[in-house]
N, C-alpha and C positions, 0 to 999 in steps of 0.2 A: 228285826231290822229288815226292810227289804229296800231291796236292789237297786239303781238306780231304772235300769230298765226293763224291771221287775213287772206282770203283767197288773194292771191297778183296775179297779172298780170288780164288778161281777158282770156276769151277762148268760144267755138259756142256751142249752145245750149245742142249740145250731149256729149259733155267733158268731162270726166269726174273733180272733181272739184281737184285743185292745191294750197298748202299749203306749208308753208317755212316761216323762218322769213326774218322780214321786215326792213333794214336796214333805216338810219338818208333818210329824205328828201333832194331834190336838192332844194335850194334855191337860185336864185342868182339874100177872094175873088181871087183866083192864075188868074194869067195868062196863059194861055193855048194856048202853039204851039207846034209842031210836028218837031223834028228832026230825020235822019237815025238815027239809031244804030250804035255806033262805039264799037272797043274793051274796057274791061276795063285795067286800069293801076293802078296798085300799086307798091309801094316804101316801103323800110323800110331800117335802117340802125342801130339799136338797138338791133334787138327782133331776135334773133339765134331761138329762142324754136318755131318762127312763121314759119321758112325762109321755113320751107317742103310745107307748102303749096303752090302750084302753077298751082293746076286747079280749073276752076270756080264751083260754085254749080251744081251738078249733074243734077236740076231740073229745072235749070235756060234756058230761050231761046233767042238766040242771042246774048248771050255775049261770049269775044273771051276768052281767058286761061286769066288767072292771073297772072301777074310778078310780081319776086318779087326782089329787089336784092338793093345793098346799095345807099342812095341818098348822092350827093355831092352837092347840092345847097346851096347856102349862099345870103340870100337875100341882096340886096343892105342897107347899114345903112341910108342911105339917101331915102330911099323909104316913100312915105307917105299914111300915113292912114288917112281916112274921117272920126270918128263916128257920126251917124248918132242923131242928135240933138231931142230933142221932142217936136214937133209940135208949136210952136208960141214962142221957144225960141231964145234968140239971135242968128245971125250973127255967133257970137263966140263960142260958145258953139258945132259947127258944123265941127271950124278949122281944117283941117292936121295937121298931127306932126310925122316927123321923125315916122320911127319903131324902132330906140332905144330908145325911150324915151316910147313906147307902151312896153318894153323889159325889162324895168330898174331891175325890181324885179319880175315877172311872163315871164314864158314861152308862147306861144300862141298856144291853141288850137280851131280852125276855121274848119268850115263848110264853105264851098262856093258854093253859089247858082246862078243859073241863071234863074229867076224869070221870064223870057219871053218862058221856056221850059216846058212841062210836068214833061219831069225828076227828074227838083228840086223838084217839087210841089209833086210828089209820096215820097220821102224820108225826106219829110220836118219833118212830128211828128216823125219817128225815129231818125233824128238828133237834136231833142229837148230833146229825151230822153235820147241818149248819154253825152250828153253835161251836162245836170243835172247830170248826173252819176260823173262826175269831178269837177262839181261847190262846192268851198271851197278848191281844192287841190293849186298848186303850179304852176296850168296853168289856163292861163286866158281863160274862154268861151267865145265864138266868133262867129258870122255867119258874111260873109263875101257878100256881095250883089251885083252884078255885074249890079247897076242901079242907077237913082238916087235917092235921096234923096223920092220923092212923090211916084215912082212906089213900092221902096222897104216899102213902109209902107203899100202901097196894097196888097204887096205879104205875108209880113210877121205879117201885122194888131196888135194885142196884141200883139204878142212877142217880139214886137221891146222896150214894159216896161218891158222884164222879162232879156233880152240880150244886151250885149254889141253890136253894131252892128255896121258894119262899111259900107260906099259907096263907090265902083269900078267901076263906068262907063265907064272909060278909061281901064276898066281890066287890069292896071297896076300890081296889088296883082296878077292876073291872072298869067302874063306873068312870071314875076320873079320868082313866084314860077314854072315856065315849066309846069304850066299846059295844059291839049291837050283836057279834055272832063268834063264837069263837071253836077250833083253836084260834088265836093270833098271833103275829110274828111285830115284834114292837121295840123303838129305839128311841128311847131319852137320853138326848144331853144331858152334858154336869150343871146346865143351870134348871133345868128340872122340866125343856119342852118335848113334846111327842113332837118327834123328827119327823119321823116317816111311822105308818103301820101297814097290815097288811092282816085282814079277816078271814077266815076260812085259810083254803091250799087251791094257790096258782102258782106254777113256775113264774108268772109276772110278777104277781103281786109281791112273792117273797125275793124275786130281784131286786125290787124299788128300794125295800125296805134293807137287803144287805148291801145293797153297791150306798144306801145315805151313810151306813155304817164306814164302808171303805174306804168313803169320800174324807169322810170328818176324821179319822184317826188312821188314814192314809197304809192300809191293811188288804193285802189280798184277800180272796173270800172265793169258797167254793164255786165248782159249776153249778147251778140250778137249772132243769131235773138231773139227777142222773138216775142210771139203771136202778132199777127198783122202787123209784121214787112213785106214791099214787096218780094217779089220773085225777085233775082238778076236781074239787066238789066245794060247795059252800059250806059254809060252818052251823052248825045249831046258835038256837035263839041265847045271849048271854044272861 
């Protein structure tokens, strides 16, 4: 539940902080390889108070400008998702199913990783900490693994009991969602649109993308960066 004067949306460390009320909720061991640098990419199609931003961290090296501009993708309803089972459980327990049945009553919000990169493995505790930041709102947390079943328990070790976590070895999730570089920080609605995303690690890009979450299921959300948090870079090729 939050507050009536509860602080609402997200915003980067030096913000100052943003107050308003809060309207009814929506309800409805890494692996280590070396990719170039590509640019980063961000989407949003929510967050008006975000869209000004459109250059990368000033301090950042190698990554290209920031886009930012309205996303129209609509994942397929027949897309299937893997979750990833726990160790010596059934068969079944492992099944696909539809992403409207992953849809029925939460939104999804997903991190996606690619667990044979350096990249993911640098923004893996900051996407741990995001994602707590939203555990209990109206979107489901999510890491999304572009491997299978054995590799992503090496990649992701404990977290795979604290998270829902799903298997992409086919990077089908990948595609559908038009991604080009990843990790990516990613939010579909329950009717099955890319809200907002955001490619690689920028403090901006992964603002756009959690304040579309705060916006739609009307939910506080962390600071973005804080201490500890990487120095922007772009993502490897997806």
């Amino acid at each position: 539940i939050v507050p009536e004067r509860a602080e609402r949306g997200c915003r980067l460390a030096h913000h100052p902080r943003r107050f308003g009320a809060v309207g009814p909720g929506e309800i409805a061991q890494v692996l280590d390889r070396v990719h170039a640098a590509q640019g980063t990419r961000v989407a949003s199609g929510v967050s008006p108070r975000m869209r000004h931003m459109t250059g990368a961290d000033s301090g950042s090296r190698g990554v290209g400008p920031v886009r930012s501009g309205p996303v129209a993708t609509k994942l397929p309803s027949n897309l299937q998702l893997a979750p990833l089972a726990p160790a010596g459980a059934p068969a079944k327990a492992a099944a696909a199913r539809p992403l409207d049945e992953w849809l029925t009553t939460f939104h999804l919000a997903a991190v996606v990783l690619d667990p044979y990169t350096n990249e993911s493995s640098w923004v893996l505790k900051t996407a741990v900490r995001v994602l707590e930041g939203f555990r209990g709102s109206h979107a489901r947390v999510a890491f999304v693994v572009t491997a299978d079943a054995d590799d992503t328990r090496r990649f992701l070790g404990p977290l795979t009991e604290r998270f829902l976590v799903f298997t992409d070895p086919d990077r089908a999730f990948v595609k559908a969602a038009g991604l080009a570089t990843l990790p990516a920080f990613v939010f579909v609605r329950v009717d099955g649109e890319v809200v907002a995303s955001a490619e690689g690690w920028s403090p901006e890009g992964w603002v756009t993308v959690a304040d579309a979450i705060s916006e739609t299921t009307s939910w506080s959300c962390p600071t973005i960066p804080m201490a500890g948090d990487p120095h922007a870079f772009a993502g490897a090729p997806a």
